[in-house]
N, C-alpha and C positions, 0 to 999 in steps of 0.2 A: 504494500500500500504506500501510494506516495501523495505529498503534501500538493496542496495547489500551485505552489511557488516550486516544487521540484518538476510537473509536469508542464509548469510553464517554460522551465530552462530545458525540459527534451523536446517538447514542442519547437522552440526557438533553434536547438542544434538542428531537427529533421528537417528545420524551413528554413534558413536564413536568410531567406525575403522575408519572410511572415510580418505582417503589422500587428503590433500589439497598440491601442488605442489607450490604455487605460490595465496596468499593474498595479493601481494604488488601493486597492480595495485589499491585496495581499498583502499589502504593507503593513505590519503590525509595529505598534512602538516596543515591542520588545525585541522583532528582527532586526528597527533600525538603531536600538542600544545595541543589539549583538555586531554589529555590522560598522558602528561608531569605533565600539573596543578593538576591532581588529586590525585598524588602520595604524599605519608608524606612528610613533610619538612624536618622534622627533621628523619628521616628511615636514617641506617647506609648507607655508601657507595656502589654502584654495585660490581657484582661482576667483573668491571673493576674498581674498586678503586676510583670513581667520584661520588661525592656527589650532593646534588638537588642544593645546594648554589651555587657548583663549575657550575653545567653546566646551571644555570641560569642565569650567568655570560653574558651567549654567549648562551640563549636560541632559537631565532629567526637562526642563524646563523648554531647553533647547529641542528636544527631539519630539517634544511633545506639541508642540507648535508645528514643527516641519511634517509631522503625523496630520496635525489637524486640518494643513495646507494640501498636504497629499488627497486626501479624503476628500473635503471640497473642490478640489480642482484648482487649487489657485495657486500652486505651484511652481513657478517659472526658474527653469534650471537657466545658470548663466550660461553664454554661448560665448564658445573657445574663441570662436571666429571675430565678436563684436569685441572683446578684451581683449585681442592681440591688437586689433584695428585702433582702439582709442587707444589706447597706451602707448604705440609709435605715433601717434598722430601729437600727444603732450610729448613725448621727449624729444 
């Protein structure tokens, strides 16, 4: 027996065109604490500028907002492409 988030990633390998519209409903705030902790400590800043220290600060607090945004839809991941663009464009 597998999880809905395990059948999502064999789904995803047997398609890799497949569109997924919408994962956030398998997003649990205990996956995205599990998933928080596994990341380097010491890995530089995102690409929003926030370190593991900084947003461990307010871990609990933090992932449960980014839970509540996932759920809602209101989400907006930052894009590689528009922060490479403005960041050469100030320096």
């Amino acid at each position: 027996m597998c999880t809905d988030i395990e059948r999502t990633s064999e789904l995803a390998k047997e398609d890799p065109k497949r569109q997924f519209y919408s994962i956030a409903h398998l997003m649990t705030v205990e996956k995205l604490y599990e998933a928080f902790r596994s990341l380097r400590k010491n890995a530089s800043a995102g690409i929003d500028g926030v370190t593991y220290a900084e947003y461990e600060t307010c871990a609990e607090e933090n992932i449960r907002r980014l839970h509540g945004r996932l759920v809602a839809g209101k989400y907006q991941a930052h894009s590689q492409r528009n922060f490479t663009r403005r960041t050469s464009l100030q320096g």
